[in-house]
Backbone bond lengths (Angstrom), bond angles and torsions (degrees), N, CA, C in turn:
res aa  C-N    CA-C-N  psi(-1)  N-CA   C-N-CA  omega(-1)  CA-C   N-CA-C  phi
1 X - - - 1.452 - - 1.524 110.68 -
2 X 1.209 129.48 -47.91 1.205 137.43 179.26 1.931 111.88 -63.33
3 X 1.585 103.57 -20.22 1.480 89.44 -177.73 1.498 95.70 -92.22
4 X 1.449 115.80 -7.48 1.409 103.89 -174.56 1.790 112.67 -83.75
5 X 1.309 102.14 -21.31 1.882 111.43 159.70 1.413 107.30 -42.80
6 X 1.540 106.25 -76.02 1.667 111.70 -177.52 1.571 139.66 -58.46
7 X 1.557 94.83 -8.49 1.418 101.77 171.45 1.724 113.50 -92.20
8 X 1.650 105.13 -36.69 1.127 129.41 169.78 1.821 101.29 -53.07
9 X 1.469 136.35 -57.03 1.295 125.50 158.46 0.981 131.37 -53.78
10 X 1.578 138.52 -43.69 1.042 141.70 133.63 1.716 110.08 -0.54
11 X 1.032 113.24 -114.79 1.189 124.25 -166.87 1.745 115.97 -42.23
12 X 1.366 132.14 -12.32 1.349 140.06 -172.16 1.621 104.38 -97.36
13 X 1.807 104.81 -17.25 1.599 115.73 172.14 1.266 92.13 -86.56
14 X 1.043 147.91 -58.67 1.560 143.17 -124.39 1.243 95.03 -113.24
15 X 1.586 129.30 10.13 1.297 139.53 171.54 1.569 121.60 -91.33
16 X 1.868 85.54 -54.43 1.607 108.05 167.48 1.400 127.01 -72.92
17 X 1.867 102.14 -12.12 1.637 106.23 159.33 1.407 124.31 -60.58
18 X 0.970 101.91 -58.20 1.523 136.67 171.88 1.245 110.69 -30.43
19 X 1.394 110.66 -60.45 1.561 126.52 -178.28 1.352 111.87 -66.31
20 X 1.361 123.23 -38.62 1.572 118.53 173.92 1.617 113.09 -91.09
21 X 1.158 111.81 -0.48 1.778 112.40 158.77 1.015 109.23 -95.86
22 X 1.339 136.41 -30.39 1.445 139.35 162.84 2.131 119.90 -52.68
23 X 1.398 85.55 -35.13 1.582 89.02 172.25 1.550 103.61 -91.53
24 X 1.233 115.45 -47.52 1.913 102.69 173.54 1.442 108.54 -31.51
25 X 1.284 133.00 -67.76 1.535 158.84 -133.76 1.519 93.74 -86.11
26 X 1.602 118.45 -48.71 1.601 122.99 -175.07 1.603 111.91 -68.52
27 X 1.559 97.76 -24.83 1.615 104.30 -152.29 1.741 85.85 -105.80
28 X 0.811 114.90 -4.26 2.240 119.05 -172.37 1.101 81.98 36.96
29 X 1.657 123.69 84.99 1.284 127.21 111.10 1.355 146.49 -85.50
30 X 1.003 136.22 136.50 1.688 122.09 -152.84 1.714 102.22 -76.81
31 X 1.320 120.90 148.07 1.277 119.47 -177.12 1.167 88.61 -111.83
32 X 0.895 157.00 -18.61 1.377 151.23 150.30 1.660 124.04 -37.72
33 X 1.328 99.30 -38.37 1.603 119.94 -177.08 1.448 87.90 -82.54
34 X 1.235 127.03 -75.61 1.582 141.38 163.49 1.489 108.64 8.51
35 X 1.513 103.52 -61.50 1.827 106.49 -146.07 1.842 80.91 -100.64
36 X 1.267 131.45 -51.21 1.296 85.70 175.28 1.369 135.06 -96.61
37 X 1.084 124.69 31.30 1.603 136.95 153.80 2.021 110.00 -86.25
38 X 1.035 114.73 -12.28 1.365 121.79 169.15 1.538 127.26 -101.72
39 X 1.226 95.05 -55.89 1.432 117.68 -168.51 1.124 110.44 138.75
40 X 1.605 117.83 -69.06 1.105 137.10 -163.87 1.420 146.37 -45.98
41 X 1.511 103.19 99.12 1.584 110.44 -161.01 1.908 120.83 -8.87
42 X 1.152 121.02 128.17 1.784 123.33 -154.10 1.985 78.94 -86.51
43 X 1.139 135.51 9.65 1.515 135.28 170.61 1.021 98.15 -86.77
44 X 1.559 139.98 -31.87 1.366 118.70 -145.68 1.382 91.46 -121.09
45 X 1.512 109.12 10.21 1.801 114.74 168.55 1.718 106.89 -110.52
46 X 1.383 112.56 33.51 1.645 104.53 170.36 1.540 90.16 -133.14
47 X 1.250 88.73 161.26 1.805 128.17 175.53 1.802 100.08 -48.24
48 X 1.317 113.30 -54.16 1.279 120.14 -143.42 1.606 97.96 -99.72
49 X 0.880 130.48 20.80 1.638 146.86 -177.83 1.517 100.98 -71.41
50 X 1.197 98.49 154.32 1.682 109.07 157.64 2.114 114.24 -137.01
51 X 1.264 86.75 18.22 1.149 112.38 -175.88 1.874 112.58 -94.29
52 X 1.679 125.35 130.82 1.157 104.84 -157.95 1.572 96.72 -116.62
53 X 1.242 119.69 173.53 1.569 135.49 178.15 1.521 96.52 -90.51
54 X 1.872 117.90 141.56 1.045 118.28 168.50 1.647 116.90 -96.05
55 X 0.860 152.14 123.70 1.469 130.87 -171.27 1.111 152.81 -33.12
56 X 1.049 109.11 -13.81 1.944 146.57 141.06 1.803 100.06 -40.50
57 X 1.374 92.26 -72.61 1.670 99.16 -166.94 1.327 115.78 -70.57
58 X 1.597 114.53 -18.45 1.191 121.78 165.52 1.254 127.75 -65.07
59 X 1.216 114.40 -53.74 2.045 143.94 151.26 1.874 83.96 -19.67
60 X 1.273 103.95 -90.70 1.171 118.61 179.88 1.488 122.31 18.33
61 X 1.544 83.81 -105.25 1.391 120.79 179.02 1.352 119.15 -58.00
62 X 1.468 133.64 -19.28 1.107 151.79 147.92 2.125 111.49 -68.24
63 X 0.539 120.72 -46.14 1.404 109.43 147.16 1.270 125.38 -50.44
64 X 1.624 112.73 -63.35 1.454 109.82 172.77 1.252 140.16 -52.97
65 X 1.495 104.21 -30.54 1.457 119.12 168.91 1.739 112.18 -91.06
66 X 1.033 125.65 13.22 1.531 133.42 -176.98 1.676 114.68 47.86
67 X 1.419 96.04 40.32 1.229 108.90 -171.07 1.724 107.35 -99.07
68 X 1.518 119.52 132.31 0.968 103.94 149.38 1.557 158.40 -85.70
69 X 1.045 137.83 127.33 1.571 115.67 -149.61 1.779 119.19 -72.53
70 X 1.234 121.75 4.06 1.504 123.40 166.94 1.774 92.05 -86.51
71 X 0.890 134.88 -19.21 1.336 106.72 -139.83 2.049 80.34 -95.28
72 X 1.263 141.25 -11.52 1.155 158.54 -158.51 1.576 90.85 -100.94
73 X 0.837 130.75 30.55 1.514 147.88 -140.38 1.699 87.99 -117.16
C-alpha cells in the first residue's frame, strides 16, 4: 500500500512537470533564460526530460511564469 502512495506521487510530479514544460514550449519561452534566472536545471524545463520538479522548483517556476498552479490542473 505504501508503494502504491509513491508511485501514485510519482506520477502527479512528473505530470505537473510536464505541464509547465509543456507551457514553456507552447508559450516559446526560452529555458535557457528560465534556468538561469531561476536556478533550475534548463533539463527539467524541456518536454523530453525524464527528470522531475521538486515542489520548491515547482512553486518556483509557477511564480516566475505568473502561473497559477491549479490552473496546470
Amino acid at each position: 500500500m505504501q508503494n502504491d502512495k509513491w508511485v501514485v506521487r510519482l506520477v502527479k510530479s512528473r505530470t505537473m512537470t510536464m505541464r509547465l514544460a509543456e507551457y514553456i514550449r507552447d508559450n516559446q519561452i526560452s529555458t535557457e533564460q528560465v534556468a538561469g534566472e531561476t536556478g533550475i536545471l534548463e533539463e527539467k524545463l524541456k518536454t523530453d526530460t525524464d527528470s522531475i520538479l521538486n515542489a520548491t522548483e515547482f512553486l518556483e517556476l509557477c511564480a516566475y511564469l505568473s502561473v497559477k498552479p491549479e490552473e496546470l490542473k
